[in-house]
C-alpha positions in Angstrom: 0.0 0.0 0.0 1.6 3.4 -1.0 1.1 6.5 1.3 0.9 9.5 -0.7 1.5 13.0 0.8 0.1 15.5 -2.1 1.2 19.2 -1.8 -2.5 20.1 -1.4 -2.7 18.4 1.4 0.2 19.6 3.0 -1.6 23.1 2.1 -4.8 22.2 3.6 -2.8 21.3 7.0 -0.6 24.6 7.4 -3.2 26.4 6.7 -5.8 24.4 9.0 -2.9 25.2 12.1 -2.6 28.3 11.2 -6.2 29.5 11.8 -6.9 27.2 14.7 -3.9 29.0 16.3 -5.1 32.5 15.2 -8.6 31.4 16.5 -6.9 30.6 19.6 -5.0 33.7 19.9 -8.1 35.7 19.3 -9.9 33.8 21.9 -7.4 34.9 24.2 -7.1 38.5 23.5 -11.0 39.0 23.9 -10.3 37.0 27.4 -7.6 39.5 28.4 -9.5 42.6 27.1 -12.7 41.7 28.8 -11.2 39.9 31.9 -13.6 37.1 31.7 -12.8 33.9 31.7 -15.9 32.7 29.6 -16.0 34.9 26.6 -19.4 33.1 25.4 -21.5 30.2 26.9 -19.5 27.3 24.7 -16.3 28.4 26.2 -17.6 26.1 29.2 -21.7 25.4 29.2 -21.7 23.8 32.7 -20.0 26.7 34.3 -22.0 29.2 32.2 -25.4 27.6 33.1 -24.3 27.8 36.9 -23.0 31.4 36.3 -26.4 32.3 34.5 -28.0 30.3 37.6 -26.4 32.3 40.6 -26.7 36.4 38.4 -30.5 35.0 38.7 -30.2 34.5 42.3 -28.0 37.8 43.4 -30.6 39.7 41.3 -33.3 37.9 43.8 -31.4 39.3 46.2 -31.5 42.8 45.1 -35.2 42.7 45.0 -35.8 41.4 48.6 -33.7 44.1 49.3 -35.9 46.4 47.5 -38.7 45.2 49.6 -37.2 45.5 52.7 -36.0 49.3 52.0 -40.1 50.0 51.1 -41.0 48.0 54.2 -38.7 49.4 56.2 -39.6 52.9 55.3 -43.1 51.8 56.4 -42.6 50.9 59.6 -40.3 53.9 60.5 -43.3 55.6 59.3 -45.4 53.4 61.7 -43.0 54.3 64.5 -43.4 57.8 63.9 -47.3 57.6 63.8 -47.8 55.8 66.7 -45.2 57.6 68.4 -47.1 61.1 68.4 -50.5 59.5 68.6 -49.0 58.1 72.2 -48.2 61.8 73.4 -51.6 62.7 71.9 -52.9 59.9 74.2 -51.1 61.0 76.9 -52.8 64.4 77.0 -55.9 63.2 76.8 -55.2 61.4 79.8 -53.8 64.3 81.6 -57.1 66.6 80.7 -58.8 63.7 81.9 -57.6 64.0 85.6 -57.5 68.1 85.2 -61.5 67.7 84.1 -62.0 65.4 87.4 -61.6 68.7 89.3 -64.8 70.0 90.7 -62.8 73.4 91.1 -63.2 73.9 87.4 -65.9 76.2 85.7 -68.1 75.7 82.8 -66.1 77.8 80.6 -62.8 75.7 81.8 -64.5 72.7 80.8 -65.8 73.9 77.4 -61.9 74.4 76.7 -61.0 71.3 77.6 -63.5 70.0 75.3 -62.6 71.8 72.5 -58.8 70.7 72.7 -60.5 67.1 73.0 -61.8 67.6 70.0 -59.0 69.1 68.2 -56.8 65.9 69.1 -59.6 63.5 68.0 -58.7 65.1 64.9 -54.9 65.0 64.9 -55.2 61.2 65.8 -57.4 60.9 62.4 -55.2 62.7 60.4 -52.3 60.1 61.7 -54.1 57.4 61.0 -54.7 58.4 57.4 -51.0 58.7 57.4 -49.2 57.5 53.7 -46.0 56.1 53.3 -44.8 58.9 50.5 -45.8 56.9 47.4 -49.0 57.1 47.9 -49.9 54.5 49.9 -51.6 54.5 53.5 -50.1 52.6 56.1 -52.8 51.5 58.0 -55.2 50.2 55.5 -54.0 46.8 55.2 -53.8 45.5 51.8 -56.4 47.7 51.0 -54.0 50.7 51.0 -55.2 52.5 48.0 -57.6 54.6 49.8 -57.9 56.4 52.8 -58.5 53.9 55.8 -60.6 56.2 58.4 -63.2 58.6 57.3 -66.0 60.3 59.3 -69.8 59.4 58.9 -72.3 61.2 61.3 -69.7 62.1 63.7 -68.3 58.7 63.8 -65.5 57.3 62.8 -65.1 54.6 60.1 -62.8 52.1 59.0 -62.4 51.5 55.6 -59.4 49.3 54.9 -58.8 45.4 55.4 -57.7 43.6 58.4 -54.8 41.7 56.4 -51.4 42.7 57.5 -48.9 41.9 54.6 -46.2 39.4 54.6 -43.2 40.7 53.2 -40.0 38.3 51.9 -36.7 40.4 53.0 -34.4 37.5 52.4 -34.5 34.0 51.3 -37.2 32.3 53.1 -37.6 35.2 55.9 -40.5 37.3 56.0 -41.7 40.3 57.9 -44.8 41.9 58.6 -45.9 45.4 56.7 -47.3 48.3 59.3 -50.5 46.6 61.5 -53.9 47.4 60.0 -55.6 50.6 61.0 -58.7 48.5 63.0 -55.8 46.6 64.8 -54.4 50.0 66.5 -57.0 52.4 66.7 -60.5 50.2 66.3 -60.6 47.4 68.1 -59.6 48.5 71.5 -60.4 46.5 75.0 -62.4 48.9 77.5 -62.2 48.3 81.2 -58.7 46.3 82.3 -58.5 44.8 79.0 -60.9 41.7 80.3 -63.3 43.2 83.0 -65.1 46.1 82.3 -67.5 48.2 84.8 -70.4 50.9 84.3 -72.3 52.7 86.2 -76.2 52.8 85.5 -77.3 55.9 83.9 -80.3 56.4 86.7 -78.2 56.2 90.0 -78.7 58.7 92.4 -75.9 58.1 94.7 -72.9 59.2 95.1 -71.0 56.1 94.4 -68.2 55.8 91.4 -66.9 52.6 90.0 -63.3 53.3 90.2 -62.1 49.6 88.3 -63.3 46.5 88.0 -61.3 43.7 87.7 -60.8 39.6 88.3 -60.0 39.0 91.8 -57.0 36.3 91.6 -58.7 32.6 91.7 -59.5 32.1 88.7 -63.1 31.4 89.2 -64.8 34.0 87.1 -66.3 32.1 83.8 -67.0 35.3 81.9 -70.1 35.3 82.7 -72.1 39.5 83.6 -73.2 40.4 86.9 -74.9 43.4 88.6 -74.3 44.9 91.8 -77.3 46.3 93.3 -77.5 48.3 96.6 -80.9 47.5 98.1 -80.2 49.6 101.3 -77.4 52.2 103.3 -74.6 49.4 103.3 -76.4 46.4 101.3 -76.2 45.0 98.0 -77.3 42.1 96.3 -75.5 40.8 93.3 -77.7 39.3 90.3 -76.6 37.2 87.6 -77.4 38.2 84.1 -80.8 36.5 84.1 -81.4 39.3 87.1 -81.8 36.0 90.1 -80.1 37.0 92.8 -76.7 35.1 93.7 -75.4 36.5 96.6 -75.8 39.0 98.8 -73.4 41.5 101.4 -72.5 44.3 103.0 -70.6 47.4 101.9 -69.0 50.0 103.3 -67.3 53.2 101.7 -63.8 52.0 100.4 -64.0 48.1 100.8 -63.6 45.9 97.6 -66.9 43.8 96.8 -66.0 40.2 95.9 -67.6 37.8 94.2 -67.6 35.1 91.6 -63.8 35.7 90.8 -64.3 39.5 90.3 -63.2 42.4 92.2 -65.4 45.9 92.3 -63.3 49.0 93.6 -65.8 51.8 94.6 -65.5 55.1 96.8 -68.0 57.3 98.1 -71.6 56.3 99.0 -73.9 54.7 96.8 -78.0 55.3 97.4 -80.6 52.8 97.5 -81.3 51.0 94.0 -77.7 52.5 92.1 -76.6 49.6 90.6 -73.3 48.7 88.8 -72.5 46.3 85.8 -69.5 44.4 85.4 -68.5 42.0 83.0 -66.4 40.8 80.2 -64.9 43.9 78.4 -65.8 45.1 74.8 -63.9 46.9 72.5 -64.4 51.0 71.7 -62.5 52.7 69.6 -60.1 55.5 70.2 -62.0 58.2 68.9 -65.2 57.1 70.4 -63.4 56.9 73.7 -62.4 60.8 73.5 -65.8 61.4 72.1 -67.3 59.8 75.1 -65.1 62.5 77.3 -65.8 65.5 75.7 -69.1 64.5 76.1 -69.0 63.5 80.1 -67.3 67.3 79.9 -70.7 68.7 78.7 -73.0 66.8 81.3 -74.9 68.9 83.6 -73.4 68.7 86.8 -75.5 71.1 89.5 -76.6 68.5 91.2 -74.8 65.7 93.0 -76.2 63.2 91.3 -75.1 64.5 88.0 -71.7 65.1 89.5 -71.6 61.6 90.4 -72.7 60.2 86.7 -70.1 62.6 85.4 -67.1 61.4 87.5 -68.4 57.8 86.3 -68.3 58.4 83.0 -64.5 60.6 83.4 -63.3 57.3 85.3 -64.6 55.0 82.5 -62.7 57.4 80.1 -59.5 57.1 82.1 -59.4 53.4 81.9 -60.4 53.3 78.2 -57.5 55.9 77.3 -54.9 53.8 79.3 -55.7 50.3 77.1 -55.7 52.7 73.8 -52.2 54.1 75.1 -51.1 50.3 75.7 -51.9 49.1 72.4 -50.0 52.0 71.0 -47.2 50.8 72.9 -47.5 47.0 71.8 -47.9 48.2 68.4 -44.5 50.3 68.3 -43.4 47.0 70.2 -44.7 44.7 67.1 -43.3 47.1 64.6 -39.9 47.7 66.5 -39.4 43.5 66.5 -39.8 43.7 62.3 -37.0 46.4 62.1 -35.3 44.2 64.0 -35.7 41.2 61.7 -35.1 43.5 58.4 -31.6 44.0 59.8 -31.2 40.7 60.0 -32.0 39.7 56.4 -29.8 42.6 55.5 -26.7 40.5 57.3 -28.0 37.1 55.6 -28.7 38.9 52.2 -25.3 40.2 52.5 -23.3 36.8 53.5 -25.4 34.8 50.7 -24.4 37.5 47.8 -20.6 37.4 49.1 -20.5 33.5 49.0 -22.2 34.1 45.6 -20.0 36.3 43.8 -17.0 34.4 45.0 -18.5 31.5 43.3 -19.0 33.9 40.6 -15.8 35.1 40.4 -14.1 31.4 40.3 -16.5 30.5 37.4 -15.9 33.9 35.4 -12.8 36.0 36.3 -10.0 35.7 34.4 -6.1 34.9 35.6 -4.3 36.5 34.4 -0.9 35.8 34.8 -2.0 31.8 33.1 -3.6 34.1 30.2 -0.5 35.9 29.0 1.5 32.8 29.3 -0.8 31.2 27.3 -1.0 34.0 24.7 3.0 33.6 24.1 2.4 30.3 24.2 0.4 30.5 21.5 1.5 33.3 19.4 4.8 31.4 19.0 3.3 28.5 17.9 1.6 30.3 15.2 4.8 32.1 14.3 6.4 28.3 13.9 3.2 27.3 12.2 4.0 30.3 9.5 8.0 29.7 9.2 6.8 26.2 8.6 4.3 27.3 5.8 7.0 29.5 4.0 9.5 27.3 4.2 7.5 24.3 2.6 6.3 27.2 -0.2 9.8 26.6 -1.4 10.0 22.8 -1.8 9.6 21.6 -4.8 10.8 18.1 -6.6 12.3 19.6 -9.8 14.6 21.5 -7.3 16.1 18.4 -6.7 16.6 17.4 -10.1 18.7 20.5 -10.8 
């Protein structure tokens, strides 16, 4: 068998290593101008897919740290809200105690009503508060329109009573600011589970100063009522009106019975009579409401100083549970600022560990480059002397 070598092929193959070297060397130079190891996806399509895979991921996390910027913002916001409706809260209950002052005059308590009024309507226009894109923060989902609005000198709520879940980092959510009917609606009266009144036609000068469960755990949430039958007696009826028990009272003693305790000063009259029960929710603006109003009740004659003080000392305990749930909502929103510095930390390892990866898959070295590129660009310069040189051969040369 003969082995031919034509000069065509011998062509074919200079020129073939040639151009695979040139390739090469072109390959490289885009490497070393661009500093990228993987010039285009066939340079290596494992490493590109899991390069392609983790730019998909650290954009993820740029997002949840998008949201947690905007939820963030919102809960400062919160903070801030809740913040001055507390001192708003707080002077309520201070014109509260001032009002209990049988010193003052008509005209003092007209005032007092007035600034009542004009911090009903400071409290409303924080709880329409927006975030600065337009959004309210205590509507709940439904934040595209304002959440309280009046209606025949009440107040309504108009939002939802869904508090958003917000991802901040992989897997870790927080909660957007509370609904509006969380913090300023639903409010328990009384001790925030006992609640006392005073009936409207007592004619004594007793006033329900609290009401509350007496320690033994044997109240089953069920209403009594106290009623003072003579100077010193009382019976107390169950919510069908049959009398339970019965006992004696005298001015500053705690009446006790069926796992509630009844605080009371001065002296009650024949037939008064006192409700206590499980408490309800009011609220916040009916609560002030309720005061400016006990502010405006006639009060020349004892009985209707007496209704009065009842209805200030109702006030008083309402205003404290509405200044408590201010302070367990900053609480609430203080714990998710807490956990959207957290995500920031975990956001921040995971994109670290990421573009490390990233940089292993992608970055260039170097130093192996260049030495590859002289590798290389030598080779093509043999590949070329080669090429010239064979140009020359020729058979007829050796015949002459």
């Amino acid at each position: 068998m003969n082995n031919r070598i034509s000069s065509s092929m011998m062509y074919d193959q200079s020129v073939f290593l040639m151009l695979s070297k040139q390739s090469k060397l072109n390959h490289l130079e885009r490497q070393l101008a661009t500093g990228q190891k993987l010039v285009s996806a066939k340079d290596d399509p494992v490493a590109s897919g899991t390069a392609v895979g983790m730019d998909r991921i650290l954009a993820e996390l740029d997002q949840l740290g998008s949201n947690a910027a905007n939820v963030q913002n919102r809960l400062g916001l919160q903070e801030n809200a809740l913040a001055q409706a507390g001192e708003l809260l707080q002077r309520v209950s201070d014109l509260a105690i001032q009002s209990n002052n049988a010193a003052l005059s008509a005209e003092d308590r007209k005032s007092v009503s007035a600034e009542l009024r004009s911090i009903r309507e400071s409290l409303l226009s924080l709880a329409n508060s927006t975030d600065g894109n337009g959004r309210f923060l205590f509507g709940g989902t439904a934040d595209g329109v304002a959440p309280f609005s009046a209606s025949n000198g009440s107040i309504l709520y108009n939002g939802d009573q869904t508090q958003r879940q917000v991802e901040v980092a992989p897997g870790s959510f927080v909660q957007d600011a509370l609904p509006g009917s969380e913090i300023f609606m639903r409010i328990r009266t009384g001790d925030g589970t006992v609640d006392g009144s005073a009936a409207a036609g007592n004619t004594g000068q007793a006033v329900l100063t609290g009401a509350s469960r007496d320690g033994s755990a044997t109240w089953t949430g069920d209403s009594y009522t106290v009623r003072f039958t003579g100077p010193g007696a009382y019976d107390i009826l169950d919510s069908g009106g049959a009398t339970i028990s019965s006992g004696t009272y005298a001015e500053g003693d705690d009446i006790v019975f069926q796992g509630l305790r009844v605080r009371m000063s001065g002296v009650p009259a024949a037939g008064d009579e006192f409700t206590v029960g499980q408490a309800g929710n009011r609220d916040v603006f009916s609560t002030i409401d309720r005061l400016s109003q006990a502010l405006q009740m006639d009060t020349s004659t004892l009985a209707g100083r007496t209704a009065q003080q009842n209805l200030l000392q109702s006030s008083l305990r309402d205003v404290a549970r509405a200044s408590e749930k201010m302070i367990d909502s900053r609480a609430s929103g203080g714990a998710q600022l807490s956990a959207i510095d957290n995500a920031a930390s975990l956001r921040e390892a995971n994109a670290i560990t990421l573009k490390d990866s990233l940089s292993q898959l992608r970055d260039l070295d170097y130093a192996e480059a260049i030495g590859q590129y002289k590798l290389e660009g030598a080779a093509l310069q043999a590949a070329q002397t080669v090429f010239t040189q064979m140009q020359s051969m020729s058979l007829f040369n050796m015949i002459r």
